[in-house]
C-alpha positions as CSV (number, residue, x, y, z in Angstrom):
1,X,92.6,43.6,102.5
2,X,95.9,44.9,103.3
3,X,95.3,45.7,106.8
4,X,93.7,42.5,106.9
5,X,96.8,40.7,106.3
6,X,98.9,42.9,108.4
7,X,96.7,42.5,111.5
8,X,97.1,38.3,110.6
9,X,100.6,38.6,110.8
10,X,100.7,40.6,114.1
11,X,98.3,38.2,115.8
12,X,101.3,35.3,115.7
13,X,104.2,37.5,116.4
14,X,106.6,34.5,117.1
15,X,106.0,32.7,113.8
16,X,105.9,35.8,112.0
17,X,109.3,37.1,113.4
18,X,110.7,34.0,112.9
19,X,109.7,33.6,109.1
20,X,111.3,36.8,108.9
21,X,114.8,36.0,110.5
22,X,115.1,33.2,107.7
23,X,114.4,35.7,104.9
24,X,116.2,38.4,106.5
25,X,119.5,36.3,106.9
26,X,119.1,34.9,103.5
27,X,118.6,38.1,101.6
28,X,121.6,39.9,104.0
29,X,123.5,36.7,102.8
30,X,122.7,37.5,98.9
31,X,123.4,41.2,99.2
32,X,126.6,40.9,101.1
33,X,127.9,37.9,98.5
34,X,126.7,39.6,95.2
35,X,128.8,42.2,96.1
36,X,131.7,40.9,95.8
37,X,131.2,40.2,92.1
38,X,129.6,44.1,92.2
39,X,132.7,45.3,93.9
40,X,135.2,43.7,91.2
41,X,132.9,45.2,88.3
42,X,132.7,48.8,89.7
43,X,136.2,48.8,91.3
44,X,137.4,47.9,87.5
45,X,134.7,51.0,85.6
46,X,136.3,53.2,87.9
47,X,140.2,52.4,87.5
48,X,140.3,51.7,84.0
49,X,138.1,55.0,83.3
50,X,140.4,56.6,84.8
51,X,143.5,55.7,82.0
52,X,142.8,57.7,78.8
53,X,145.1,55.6,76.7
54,X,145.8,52.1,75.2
55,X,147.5,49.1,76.5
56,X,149.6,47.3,74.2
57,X,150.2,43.4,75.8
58,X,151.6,40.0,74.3
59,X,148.0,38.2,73.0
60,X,146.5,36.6,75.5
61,X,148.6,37.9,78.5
62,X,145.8,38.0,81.5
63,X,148.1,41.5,82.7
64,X,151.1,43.0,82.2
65,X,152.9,41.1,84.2
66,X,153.2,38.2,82.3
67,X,153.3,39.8,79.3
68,X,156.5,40.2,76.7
69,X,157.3,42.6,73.7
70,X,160.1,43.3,71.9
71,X,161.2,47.1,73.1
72,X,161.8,48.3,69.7
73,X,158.4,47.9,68.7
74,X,157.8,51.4,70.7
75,X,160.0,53.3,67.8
76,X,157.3,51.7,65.0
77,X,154.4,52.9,67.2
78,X,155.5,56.0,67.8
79,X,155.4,57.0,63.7
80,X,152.3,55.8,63.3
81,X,149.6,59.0,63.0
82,X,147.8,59.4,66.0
83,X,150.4,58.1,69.0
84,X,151.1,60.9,70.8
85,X,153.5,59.2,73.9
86,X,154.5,55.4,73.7
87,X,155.6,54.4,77.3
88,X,157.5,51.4,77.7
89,X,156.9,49.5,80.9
90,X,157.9,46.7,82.9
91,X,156.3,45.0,85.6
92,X,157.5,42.2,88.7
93,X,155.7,40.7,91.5
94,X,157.8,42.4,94.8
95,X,158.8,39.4,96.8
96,X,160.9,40.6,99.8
97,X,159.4,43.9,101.1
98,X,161.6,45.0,104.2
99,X,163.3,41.5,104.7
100,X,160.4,39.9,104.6
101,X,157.9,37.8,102.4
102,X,155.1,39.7,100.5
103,X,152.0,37.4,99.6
104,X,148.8,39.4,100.3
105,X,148.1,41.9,99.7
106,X,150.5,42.1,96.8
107,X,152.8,44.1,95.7
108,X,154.4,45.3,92.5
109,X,157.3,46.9,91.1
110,X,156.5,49.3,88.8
111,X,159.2,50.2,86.0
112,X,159.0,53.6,84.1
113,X,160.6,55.0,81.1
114,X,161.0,58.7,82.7
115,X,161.7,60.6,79.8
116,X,158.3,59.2,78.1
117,X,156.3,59.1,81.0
118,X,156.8,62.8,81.3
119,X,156.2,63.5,78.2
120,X,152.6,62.2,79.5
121,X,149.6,64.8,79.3
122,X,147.7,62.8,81.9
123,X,149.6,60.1,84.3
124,X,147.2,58.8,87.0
125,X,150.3,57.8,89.5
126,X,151.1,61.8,89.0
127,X,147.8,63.3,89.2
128,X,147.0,61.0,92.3
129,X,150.0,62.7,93.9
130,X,149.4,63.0,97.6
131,X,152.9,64.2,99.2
132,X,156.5,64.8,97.9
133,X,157.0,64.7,94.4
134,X,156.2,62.5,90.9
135,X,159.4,61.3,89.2
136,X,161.2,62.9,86.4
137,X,163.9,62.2,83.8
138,X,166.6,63.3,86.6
139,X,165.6,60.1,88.1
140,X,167.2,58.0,85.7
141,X,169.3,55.4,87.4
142,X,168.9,56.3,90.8
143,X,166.8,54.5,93.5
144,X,163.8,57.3,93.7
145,X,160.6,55.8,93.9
146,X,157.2,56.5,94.8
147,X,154.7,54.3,96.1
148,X,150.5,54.0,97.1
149,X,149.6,55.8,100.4
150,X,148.7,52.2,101.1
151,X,151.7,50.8,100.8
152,X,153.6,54.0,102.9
153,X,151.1,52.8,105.4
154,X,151.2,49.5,105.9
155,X,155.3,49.5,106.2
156,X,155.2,53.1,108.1
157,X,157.0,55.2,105.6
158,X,156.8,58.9,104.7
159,X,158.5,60.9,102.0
160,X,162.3,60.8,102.2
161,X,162.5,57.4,104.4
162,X,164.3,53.7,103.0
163,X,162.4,51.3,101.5
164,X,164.2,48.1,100.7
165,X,162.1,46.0,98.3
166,X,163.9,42.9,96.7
167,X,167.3,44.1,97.3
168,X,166.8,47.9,96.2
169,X,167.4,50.3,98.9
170,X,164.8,53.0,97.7
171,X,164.2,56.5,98.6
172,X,160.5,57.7,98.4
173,X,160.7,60.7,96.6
174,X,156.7,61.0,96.8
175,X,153.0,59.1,97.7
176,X,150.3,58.7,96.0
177,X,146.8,57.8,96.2
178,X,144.4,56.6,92.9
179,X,141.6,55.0,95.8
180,X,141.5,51.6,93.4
181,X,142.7,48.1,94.5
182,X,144.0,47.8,90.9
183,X,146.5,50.9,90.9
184,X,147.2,51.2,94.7
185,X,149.7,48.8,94.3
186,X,152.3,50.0,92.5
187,X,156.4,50.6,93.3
188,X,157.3,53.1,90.6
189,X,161.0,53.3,89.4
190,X,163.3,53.6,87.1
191,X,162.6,51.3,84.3
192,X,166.0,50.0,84.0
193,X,166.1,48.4,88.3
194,X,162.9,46.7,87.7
195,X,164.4,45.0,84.8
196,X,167.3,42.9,86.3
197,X,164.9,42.5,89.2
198,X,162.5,41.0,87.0
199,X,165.3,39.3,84.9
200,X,163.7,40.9,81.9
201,X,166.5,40.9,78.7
202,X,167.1,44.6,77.5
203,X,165.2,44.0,74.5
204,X,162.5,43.3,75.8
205,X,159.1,45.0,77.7
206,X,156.2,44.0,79.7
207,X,153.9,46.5,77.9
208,X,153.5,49.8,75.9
209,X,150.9,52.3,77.6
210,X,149.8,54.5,74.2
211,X,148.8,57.9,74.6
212,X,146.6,58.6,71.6
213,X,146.8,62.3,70.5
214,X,144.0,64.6,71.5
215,X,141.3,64.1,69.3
216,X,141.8,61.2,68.0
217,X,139.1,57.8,68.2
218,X,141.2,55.4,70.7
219,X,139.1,52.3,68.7
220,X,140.6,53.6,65.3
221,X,144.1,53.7,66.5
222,X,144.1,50.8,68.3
223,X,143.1,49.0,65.0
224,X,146.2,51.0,63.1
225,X,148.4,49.3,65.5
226,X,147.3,45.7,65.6
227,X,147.2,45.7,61.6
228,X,150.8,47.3,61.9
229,X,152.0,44.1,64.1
230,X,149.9,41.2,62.6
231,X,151.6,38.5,61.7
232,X,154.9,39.2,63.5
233,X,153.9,36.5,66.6
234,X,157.1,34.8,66.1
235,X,159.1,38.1,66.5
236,X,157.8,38.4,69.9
237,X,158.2,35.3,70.7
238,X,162.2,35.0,70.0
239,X,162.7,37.8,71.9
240,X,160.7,36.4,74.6
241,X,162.6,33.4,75.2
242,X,166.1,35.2,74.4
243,X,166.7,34.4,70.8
244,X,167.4,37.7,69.7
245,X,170.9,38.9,68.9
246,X,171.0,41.0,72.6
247,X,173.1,39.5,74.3
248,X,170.8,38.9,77.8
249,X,168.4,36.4,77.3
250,X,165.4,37.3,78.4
251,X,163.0,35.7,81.4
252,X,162.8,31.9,82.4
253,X,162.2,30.7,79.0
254,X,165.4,32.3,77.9
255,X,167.2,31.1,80.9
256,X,165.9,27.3,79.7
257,X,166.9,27.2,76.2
258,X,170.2,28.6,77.4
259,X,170.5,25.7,79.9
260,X,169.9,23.2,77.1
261,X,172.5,24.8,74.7
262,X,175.1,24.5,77.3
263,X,173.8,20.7,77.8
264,X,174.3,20.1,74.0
265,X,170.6,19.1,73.7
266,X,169.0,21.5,70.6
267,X,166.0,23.5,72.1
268,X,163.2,23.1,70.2
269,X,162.2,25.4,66.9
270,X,160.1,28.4,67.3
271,X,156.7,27.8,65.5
272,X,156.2,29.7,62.5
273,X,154.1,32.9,62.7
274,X,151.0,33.1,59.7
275,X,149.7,36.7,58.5
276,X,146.6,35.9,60.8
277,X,148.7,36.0,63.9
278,X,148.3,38.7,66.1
279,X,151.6,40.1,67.6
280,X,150.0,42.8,69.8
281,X,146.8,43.1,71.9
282,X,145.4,46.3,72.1
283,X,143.3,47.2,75.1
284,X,141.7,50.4,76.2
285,X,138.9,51.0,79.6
286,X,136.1,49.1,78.0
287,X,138.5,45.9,77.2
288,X,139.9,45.4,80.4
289,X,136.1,46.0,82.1
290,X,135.3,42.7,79.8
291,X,138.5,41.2,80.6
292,X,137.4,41.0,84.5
293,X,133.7,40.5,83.6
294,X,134.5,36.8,81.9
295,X,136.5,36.6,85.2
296,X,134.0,37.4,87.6
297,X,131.4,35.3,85.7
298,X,132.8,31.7,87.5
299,X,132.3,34.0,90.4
300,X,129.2,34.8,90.1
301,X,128.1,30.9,89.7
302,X,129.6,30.3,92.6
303,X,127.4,33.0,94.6
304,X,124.9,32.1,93.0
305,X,125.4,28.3,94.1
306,X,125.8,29.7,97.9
307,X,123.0,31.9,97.6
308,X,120.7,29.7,96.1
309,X,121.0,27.6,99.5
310,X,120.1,29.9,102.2
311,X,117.1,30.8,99.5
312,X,116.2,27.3,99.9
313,X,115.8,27.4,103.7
314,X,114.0,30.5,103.9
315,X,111.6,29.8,101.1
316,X,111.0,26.4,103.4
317,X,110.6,28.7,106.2
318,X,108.3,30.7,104.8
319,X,106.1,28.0,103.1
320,X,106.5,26.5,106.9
321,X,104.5,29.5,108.7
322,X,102.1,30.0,105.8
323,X,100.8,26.8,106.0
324,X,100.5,26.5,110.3
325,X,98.8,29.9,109.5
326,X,96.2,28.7,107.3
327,X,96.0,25.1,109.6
328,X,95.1,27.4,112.8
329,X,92.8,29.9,110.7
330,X,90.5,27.1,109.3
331,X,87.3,28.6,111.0
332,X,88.1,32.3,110.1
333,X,88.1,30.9,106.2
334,X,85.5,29.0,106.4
335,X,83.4,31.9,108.1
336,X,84.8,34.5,105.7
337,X,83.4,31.8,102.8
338,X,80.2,31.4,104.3
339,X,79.8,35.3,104.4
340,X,80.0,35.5,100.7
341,X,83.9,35.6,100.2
342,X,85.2,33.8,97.1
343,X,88.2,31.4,96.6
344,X,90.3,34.4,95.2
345,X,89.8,36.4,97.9
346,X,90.9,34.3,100.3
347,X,93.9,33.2,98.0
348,X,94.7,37.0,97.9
349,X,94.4,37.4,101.6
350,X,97.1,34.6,102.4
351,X,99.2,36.0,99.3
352,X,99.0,39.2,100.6
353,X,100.1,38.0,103.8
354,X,103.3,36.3,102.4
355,X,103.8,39.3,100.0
356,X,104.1,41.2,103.1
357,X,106.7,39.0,104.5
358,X,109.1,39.2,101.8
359,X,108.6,42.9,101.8
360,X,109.9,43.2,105.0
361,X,112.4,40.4,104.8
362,X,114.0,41.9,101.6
363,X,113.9,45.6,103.2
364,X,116.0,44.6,106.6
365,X,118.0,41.9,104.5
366,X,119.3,44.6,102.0
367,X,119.8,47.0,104.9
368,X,121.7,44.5,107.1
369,X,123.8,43.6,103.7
370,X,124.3,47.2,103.0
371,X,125.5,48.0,106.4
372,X,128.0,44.8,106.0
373,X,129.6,45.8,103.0
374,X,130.1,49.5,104.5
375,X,131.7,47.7,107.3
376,X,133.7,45.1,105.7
377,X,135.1,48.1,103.2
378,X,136.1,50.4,106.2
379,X,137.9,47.7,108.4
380,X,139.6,46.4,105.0
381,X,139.8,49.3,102.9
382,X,143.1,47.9,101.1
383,X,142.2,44.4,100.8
384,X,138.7,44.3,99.8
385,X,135.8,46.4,98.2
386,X,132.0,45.0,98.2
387,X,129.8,47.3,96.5
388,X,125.9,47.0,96.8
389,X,124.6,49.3,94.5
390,X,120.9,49.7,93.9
391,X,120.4,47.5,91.0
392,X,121.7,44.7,93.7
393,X,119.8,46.3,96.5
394,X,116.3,47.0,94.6
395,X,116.6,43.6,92.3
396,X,117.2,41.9,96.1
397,X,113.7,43.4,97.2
398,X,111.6,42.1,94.4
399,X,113.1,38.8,94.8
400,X,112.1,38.7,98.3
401,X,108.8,39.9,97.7
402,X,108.0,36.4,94.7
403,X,109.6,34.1,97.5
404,X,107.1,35.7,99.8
405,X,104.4,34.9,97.5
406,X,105.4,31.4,96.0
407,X,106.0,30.5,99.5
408,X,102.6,31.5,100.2
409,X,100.9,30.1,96.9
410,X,100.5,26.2,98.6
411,X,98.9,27.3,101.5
412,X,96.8,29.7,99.5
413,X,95.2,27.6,97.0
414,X,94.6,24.9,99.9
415,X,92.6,27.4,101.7
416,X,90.7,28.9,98.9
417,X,89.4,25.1,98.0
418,X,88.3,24.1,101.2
419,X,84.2,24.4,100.9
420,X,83.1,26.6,104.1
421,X,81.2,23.5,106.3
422,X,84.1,21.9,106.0
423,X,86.8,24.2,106.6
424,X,84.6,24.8,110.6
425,X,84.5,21.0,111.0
426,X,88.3,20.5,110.5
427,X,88.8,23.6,112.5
């Protein structure tokens, strides 16, 4: 039966190759689009597996970035049993990269605590190290920085050259290289620049990186810390908008309620925290991979929406050269009928047939798509990374292989009930 079907489908070489151009192209076109969403999930497993401790963000801050907390929280965190290093960070979008506007890729300044970042036992930016050297408490208020191989690149800088960025003249002290989207981004400096560059009050942080002590279950600590800061919403909050007693209001909120005391105009009360209100979010690896996942899902509905059309044409395609198959081979059936083959045979010959169309469109669709994404990643290896792994790549087989047969099925069943007399006449 199998050879059967194969030598049908070599007989017609034009409509066969063509059926298999539409499949091909629209299971290339799935592969290479489902990667995307692929390449966001496995570019966030391996970053975030690669940072042992917790992140401690405002509630419902999407990143750091536009996250506040109050910078004395980090003396309450660091008594608590467990905390081994509680690094203070601060984070802004770099705007002006060598006198002129960053927008993509983009780029970020990156502030440090020294003295508790060394304190670190594991630091990705210092264990990616590539050239030069990490930065150390001696580093406090100068303009040492070090930045991602793929930033040194793109503005042609080596270790020891100026780097203006947003009206710092830095010195790279060192380069590094993490190979993620997510950390290959980074300007690191002295805590204390990126804050008036951000605007950010000195009472107040983007985020606390927590490095829990050896030993100790990362899930259990991160609960000690959220019950230590429940309820204390409001507390961030104030010292988000500049309410606290330091004396440099804080961000654009703080910069508005300023505005409208100077204006005379009363800004409007801070609401009232209850004990149910969280004032931290904890996150560790597996947070931050279901953090992107709930992003990516809109994603993948998209995809799916785009891939669903070029699905559509091929499945018509195939359905197409099925049934001018079966019209042309309405003599061979009814001959193979009238020499004692039954309805199911011939149903299985032309599903067989299709079947084997599908194969072969899913194989050199999934190759083409594999070979794109390989591309894609190697001509844009900053910007972009598609990932086809083999649950994409086998799941992209089988699916070509039921559109191969449901295309076929029509044509089949319209064969196998054709009575053998009648099949010859019409033929």
């Amino acid at each position: 039966m199998f050879r059967f079907a194969l030598k049908n489908l070599f007989s017609r070489p034009v409509r066969t190759l063509l059926a298999l151009c539409g499949l091909t192209v629209a299971i290339a076109g799935m592969v290479g689009l489902f990667s995307v969403a692929e390449g966001i999930e496995a570019s966030v497993a391996a970053t975030f597996n690669k940072v042992p401790g917790l992140a401690v963000m405002q509630p419902g801050a999407p990143i750091p970035l536009f996250s506040r907390l109050p910078a004395a929280w980090s003396a309450e965190m660091a008594a608590l049993e467990g905390v081994h290093v509680v690094h203070p960070e601060i984070w802004a979008r770099a705007n002006i990269i060598e006198g002129k506007p960053n927008f993509n890729p983009p780029r970020f300044l990156f502030g440090s605590d020294l003295e508790q970042g060394a304190k670190l036992n594991y630091s990705v930016y210092r264990e990616g190290l590539k050239e030069g050297r990490t930065l150390t408490p001696e580093d406090r208020g100068t303009l040492h920085a070090i930045v991602s191989r793929a930033i040194a690149d793109q503005f042609k800088k080596k270790v020891g050259d100026k780097f203006r960025v947003d009206g710092l003249e830095l010195e790279l002290v060192g380069i590094y290289e993490c190979n993620s989207l997510f950390l290959d981004v980074a300007i690191i400096l002295d805590i204390e620049h990126v804050r008036r560059v951000g605007r950010i009050g000195a009472d107040s942080v983007c985020d606390f990186y927590v490095e829990p002590t050896p030993g100790i279950d990362r899930a259990e600590l991160a609960g000690r810390i959220k019950k230590l800061f429940q309820g204390r919403a409001a507390e961030a909050r104030q010292v988000a908008n500049g309410n606290s007693a330091s004396p440099s209001p804080s961000g654009e909120a703080g910069a508005i309620r300023a505005l409208m005391t100077a204006i005379g105009t009363p800004p409007p009360p801070e609401p009232e925290s209850t004990a149910d209100d969280p004032g931290v979010e904890v996150r560790d690896s597996d947070d931050w991979a279901k953090q992107f996942k709930n992003f990516s899902a809109d994603l993948d509905i998209f995809l799916l929406l785009m891939t669903g059309i070029g699905v559509s044409i091929a499945f018509v395609g195939i359905v197409n050269t099925m049934l001018m198959s079966v019209t042309e081979r309405f003599i061979e059936f009814g001959i193979l009928k009238a020499n004692g083959w039954s309805s199911g045979e011939v149903m299985r010959l032309i599903s067989f047939e299709s079947a084997l169309l599908g194969l072969a469109g899913g194989l050199v669709g999934c190759l083409l798509g594999w070979m794109a994404t390989h591309a894609i990643n190697g001509h844009w290896p900053t910007r972009i990374h598609l990932y086809a792994g083999p649950r994409l790549l086998v799941g992209s087989v089988c699916f070509s292989i039921v559109l191969g047969i449901l295309g076929g099925l029509y044509p089949a069943m319209r064969a196998a009930r054709m009575m053998p007399m009648d099949a010859i006449r019409r033929g």
